[in-house]
N, C-alpha and C positions, 0 to 999 in steps of 0.2 A: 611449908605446912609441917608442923610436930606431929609425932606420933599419935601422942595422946590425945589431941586433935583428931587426928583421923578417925582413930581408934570409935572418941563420943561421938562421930558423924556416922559413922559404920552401926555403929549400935539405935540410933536415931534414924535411920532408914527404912527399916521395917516396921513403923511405925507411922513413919509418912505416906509410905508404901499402902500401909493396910487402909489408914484415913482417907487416902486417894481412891480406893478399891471401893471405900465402902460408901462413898457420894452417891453415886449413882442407885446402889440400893436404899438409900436413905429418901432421897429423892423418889422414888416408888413409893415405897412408904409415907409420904409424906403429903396430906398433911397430918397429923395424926390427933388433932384437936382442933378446936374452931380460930379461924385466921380474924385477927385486928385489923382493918383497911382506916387507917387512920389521916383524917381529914383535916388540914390546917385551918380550916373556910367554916363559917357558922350553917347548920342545916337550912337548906332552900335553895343555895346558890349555885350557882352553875357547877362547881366544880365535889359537892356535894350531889349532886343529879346523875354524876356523870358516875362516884363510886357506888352509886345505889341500886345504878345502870348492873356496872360491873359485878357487885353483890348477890345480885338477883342471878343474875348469868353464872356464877361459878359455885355456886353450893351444889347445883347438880353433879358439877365435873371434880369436885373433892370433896365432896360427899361430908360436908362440914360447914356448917355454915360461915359466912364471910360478914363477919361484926363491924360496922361502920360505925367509925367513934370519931366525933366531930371534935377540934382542940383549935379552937379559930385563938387569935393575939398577935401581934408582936410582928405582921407584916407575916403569918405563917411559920413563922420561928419556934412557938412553943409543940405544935402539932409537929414538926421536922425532927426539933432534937430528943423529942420524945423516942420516936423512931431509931435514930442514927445509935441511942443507946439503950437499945431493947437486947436482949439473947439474938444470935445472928443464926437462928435456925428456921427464917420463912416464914413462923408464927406472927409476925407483925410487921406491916408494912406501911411504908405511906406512900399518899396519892398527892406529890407536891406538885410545883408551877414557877413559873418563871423566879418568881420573889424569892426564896427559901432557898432556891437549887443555884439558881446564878445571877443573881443580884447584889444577897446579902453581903458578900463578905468586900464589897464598893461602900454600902449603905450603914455598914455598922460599923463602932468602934473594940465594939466586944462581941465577939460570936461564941455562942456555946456550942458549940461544932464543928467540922470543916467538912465541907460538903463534897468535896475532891476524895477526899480521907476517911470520913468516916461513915459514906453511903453509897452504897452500888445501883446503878443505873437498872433497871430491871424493861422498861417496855416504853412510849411514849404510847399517851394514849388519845390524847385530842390536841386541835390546835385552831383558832380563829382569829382572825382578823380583827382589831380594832376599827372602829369605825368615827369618823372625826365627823361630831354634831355640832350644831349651833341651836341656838334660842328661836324660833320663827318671828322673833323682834327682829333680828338679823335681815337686811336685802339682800343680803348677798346668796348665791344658788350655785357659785360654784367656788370651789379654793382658790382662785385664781382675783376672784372678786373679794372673798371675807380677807385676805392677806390686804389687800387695798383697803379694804373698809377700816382695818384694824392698825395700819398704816397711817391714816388720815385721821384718827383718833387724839384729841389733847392727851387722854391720861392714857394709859396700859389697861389692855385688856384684862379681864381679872376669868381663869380657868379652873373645872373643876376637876379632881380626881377620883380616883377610888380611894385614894387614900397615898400617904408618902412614899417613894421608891419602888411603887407598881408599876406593869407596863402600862397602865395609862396614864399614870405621871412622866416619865422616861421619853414613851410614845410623842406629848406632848413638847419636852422641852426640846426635844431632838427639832421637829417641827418650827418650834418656834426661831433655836437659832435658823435653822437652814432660811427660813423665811424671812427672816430678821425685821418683824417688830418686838414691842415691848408687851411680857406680861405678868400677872399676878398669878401666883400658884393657891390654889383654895383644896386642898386634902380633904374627903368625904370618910366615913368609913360606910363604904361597897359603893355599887352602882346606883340603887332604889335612890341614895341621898343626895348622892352628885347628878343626877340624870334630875331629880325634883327641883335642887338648884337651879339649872338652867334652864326648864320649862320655865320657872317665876323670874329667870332672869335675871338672878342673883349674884349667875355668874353668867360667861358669854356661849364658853367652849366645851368643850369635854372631848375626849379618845375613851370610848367605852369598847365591849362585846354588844354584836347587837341585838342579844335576849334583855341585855340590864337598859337600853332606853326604847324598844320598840312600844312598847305602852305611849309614853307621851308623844313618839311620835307617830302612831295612828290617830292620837287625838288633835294631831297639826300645832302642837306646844314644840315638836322638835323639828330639825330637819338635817338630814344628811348627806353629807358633801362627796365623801371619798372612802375606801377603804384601804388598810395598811398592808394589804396579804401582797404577796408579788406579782400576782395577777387577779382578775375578776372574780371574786368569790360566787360559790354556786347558791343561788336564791338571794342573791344583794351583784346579780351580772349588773344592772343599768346605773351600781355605783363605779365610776373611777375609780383606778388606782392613785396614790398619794404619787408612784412613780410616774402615771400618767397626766398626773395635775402639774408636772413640771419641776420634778423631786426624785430625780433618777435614783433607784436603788432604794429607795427607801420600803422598809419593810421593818415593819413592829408587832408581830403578832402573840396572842396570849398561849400560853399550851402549858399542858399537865400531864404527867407520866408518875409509872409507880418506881418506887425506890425501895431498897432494903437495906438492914444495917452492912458496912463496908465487909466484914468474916462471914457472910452468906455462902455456903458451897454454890460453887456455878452449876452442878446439876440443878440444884434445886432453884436458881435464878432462871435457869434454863427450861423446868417445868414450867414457872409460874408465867414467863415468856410464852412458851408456846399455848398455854391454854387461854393466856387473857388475849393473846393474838385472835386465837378460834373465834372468843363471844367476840372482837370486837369488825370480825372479818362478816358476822351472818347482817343478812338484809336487817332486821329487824333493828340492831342497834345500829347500823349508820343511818336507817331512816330516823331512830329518833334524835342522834343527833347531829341532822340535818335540820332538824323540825327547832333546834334549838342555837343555830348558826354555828354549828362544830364542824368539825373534819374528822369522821375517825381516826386513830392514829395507828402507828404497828411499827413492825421493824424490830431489827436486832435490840439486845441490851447494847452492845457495841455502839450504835447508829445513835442512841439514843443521847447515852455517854456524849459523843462527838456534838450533839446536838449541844448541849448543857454547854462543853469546854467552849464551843463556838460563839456563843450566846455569851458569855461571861469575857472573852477577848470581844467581842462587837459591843457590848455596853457598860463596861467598867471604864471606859474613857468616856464618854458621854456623861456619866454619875461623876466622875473627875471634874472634868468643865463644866459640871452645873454646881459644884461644888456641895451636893445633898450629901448630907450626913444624918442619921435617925440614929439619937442616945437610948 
């Protein structure tokens, strides 16, 4: 190490010094104008319910209101890299999910972000089970039976999605190798379109959340087989697990958490952690999203992070072997 070297690192210190000092009071201070909660998802949809949930709950606790701004497209890509390149001081977040966080960079050839790189993990905040439907055309009543039905078929069953490189597409192709018949991938944009599909029977299959098809199936257009969570989901107990259908390990579930641009001070990740913890820990919001087939979620930014890297090592080989690509 040369002098002069030392020298600008010595001078550079007290500087890094005082910026390290002054997070935490920043952080106090903060927020000091009304916060973005920026939504990848078009308004109405689950994951829209869920920031409006969080909106309502935190204007009290930072004393500013919390703007939910919807930026649906592109698989959640436009609402994400909006984010990833905002000013990294807290004022603007987003409330991403599976697609955007750990999918994208399997599913695209060009990402305008990197989501390792250029966003920090802030809180997980729900998560639920996909749920594997069929058409009530269908005889079959359990997984075990529609894998036979769909077996003994001439042509390839034909499946709906939410749309390209969602977990309910993924959910499904994973499924279907393990299974090993043939099928047809049919992309919806959201649930309302793919769930309407297979009520008319358009299509056979579907892997939804089970707010986007419980409509058609209280009206006996649908029926449901199994669920993807690792164990019995609480208000869908008398569904099977897809592990228990004879699909050991299998676990495909949807979840959303908030994110910040990646130069966020961790005080201040560390505020917005502990307070969205608080709203999401009272009775009031796990009842409502109970009432909506969610799980509350919580835990460190750390825990959340691990969650993302783990998700993107368990389905970026999956998106490999299915060979999905979205230009």
């Amino acid at each position: 190490m040369t002098l002069p070297f030392l020298a600008g690192t010595l001078r550079c210190l007290p500087v890094a010094l005082a910026m390290l000092a002054a997070w935490p009071a920043f952080a106090q201070s903060w927020p000091q104008r009304p916060v973005r909660l920026v939504v990848p998802a078009p308004a109405g949809s689950s994951l829209d319910v869920v920031a409006r949930t969080l909106s309502e709950k935190l204007w009290p606790l930072w004393k500013h209101p919390v703007v939910v701004e919807n930026k649906p497209g592109a698989g959640g890509l436009i609402g994400v890299d909006a984010v990833a390149k905002a000013a990294p001081d807290g004022h603007v977040l987003a409330l991403g999910f599976n697609g955007p966080l750990a999918f994208a960079p399997y599913l695209y050839t060009h990402m305008p972000y990197d989501p390792a790189r250029d966003l920090a993990p802030v809180i997980l905040t729900s998560s639920q089970p996909n749920v594997l439907t069929v058409t009530a055309a269908i005889p079959a009543r359990s997984v075990r039976a529609l894998v036979a039905w769909a077996k003994s078929r001439p042509r390839p069953v034909s499946y709906a999605s939410i749309g390209s490189g969602s977990s309910s597409h993924l959910a499904m192709e994973l499924f279907v190798r393990r299974a090993g018949f043939a099928a047809m991938h049919v992309p919806y944009q959201g649930s309302p379109a793919a769930a309407l599909s297979v009520a008319r029977g358009e299509t056979q299959l579907l892997f939804a959340v089970a707010s986007g098809v419980m409509p058609q199936v209280q009206s006996g257009q649908l029926r449901l087989l199994a669920v993807t969570s690792a164990q019995r989901f609480e208000g869908l107990e008398y569904l099977p697990t897809l592990a228990e259908s004879g699909y050991p390990g299998f676990v495909a579930e949807a979840w959303n958490g908030v994110v910040a641009p990646a130069a966020t001070p961790p005080a201040v990740i560390a505020r917005i952690n502990a307070d969205i913890q608080r709203v999401l820990s009272t009775a009031g919001v796990r009842d409502r999203f109970r009432a909506l087939g969610m799980a509350a979620g919580g835990g460190t930014s750390a825990a959340f992070g691990t969650l993302i890297s783990n998700e993107r090592d368990r389905w970026g080989p999956v998106i490999r072997q299915a060979d999905i690509r979205i230009e």
